[in-house]
C-alpha positions as a printed NumPy array, in Angstrom:
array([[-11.529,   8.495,   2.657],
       [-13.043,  11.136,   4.548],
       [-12.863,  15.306,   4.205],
       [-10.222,  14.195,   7.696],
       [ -8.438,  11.466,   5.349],
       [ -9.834,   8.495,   7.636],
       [-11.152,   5.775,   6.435],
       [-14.411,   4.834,   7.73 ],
       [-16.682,   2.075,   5.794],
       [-15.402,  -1.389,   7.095],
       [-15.031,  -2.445,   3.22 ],
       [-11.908,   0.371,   3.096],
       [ -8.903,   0.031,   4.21 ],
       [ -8.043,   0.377,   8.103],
       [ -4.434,   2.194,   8.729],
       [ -2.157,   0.156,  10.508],
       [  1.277,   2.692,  10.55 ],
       [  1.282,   6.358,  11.966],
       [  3.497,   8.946,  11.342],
       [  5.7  ,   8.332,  14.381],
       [  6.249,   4.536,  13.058],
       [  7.056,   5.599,   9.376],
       [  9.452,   8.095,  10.668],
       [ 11.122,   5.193,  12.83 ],
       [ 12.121,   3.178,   9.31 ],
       [ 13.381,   6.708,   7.547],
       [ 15.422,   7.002,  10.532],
       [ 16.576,   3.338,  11.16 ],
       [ 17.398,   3.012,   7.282],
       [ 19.479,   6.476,   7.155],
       [ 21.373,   5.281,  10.185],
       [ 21.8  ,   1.856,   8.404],
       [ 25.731,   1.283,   6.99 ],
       [ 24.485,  -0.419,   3.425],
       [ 22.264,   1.967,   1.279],
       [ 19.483,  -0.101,   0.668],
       [ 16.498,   0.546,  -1.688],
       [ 12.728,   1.38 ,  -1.803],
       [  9.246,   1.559,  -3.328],
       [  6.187,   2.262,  -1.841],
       [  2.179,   2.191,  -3.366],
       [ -0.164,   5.318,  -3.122],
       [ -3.455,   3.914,  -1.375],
       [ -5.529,   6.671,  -3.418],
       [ -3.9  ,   6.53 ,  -6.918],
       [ -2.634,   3.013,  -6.937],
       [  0.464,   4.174,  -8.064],
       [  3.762,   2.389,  -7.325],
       [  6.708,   4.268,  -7.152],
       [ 10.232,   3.52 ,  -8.794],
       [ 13.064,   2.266,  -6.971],
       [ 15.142,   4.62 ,  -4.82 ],
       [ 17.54 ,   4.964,  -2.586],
       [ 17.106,   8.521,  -0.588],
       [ 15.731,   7.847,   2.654],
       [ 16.357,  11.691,   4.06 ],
       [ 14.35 ,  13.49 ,   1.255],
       [ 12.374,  11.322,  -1.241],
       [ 10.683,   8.94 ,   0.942],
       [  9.121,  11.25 ,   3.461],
       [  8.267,  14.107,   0.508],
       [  4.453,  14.517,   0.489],
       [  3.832,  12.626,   4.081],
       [  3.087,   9.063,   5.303],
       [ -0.716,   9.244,   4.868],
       [ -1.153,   7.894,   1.406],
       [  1.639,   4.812,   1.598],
       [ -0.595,   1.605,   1.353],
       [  2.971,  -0.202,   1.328],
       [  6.512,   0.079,   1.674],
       [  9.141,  -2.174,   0.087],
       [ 12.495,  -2.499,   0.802],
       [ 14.635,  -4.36 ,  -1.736],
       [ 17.333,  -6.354,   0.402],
       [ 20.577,  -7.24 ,  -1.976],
       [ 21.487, -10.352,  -0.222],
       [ 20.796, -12.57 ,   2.791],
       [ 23.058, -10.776,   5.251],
       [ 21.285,  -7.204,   4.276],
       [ 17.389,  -8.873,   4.693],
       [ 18.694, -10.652,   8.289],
       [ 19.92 ,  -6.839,   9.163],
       [ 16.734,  -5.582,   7.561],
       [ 14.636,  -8.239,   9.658],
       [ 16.419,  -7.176,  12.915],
       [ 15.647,  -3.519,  12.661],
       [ 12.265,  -3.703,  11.288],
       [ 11.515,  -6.341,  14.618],
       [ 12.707,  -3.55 ,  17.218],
       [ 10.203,  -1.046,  15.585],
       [  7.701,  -3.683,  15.249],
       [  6.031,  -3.111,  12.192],
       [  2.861,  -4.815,  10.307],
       [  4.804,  -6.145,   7.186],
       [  5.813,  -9.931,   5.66 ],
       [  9.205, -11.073,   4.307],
       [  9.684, -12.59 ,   1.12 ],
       [ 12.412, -13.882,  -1.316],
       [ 14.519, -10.3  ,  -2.191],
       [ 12.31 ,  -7.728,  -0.165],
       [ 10.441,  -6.874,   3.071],
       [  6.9  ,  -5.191,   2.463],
       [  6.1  ,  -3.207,   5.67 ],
       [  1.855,  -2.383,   5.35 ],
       [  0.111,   0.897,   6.049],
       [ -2.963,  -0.001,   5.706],
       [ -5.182,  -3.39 ,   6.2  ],
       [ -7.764,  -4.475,   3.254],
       [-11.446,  -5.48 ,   4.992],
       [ -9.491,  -6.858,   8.214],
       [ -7.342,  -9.465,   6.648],
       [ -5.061, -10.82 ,   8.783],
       [ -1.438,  -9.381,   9.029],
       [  1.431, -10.344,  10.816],
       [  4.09 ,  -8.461,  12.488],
       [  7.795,  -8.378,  11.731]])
């Protein structure tokens, strides 16, 4: 990463989520009637967070820039359909799979990644 925090060699990882789009899910997941919970991965540190559940203050503390992924735990079929729905409107770069949806911020060497 660049002095700017961009990434520029075409071996790093290319953003795919902006600010704007990260805010969409905080929002859409506050407004959302079953409390539902997270985890996300620092790009730089390679850290992955614990679970939680507090969409208004924890998951936007210390900005969007350094999540390489969000998860979102779903509890049963009902919630991840739900999840699936909202996550489609705001169209995000992400993959489903058994108990979770994993929403990407950023794109290792141009792999190919769907959209939800």
């Amino acid at each position: 990463m660049d002095e700017k925090g961009e990434y520029m060699d075409s071996n790093e990882q290319k953003p795919l989520m902006n600010n704007t789009k990260w805010e969409e899910i905080r929002q859409a997941m506050l407004n959302y009637a079953f409390p539902t919970k997270w985890r996300t991965k620092d790009i730089d540190t390679g850290y992955i967070s614990l679970w939680d559940g507090d969409w208004y203050y924890h998951f936007s503390d210390g900005g969007y820039k350094v999540i390489e992924w969000l998860e979102i735990h779903a509890e049963d079929d009902s919630i991840k359909t739900d999840l699936i729905q909202i996550l489609k409107k705001i169209h995000v770069p992400g993959e489903v799979t058994t108990d979770s949806i994993i929403i990407y911020g950023y794109n290792k060497n141009n792999e190919f990644i769907d959209y939800i």
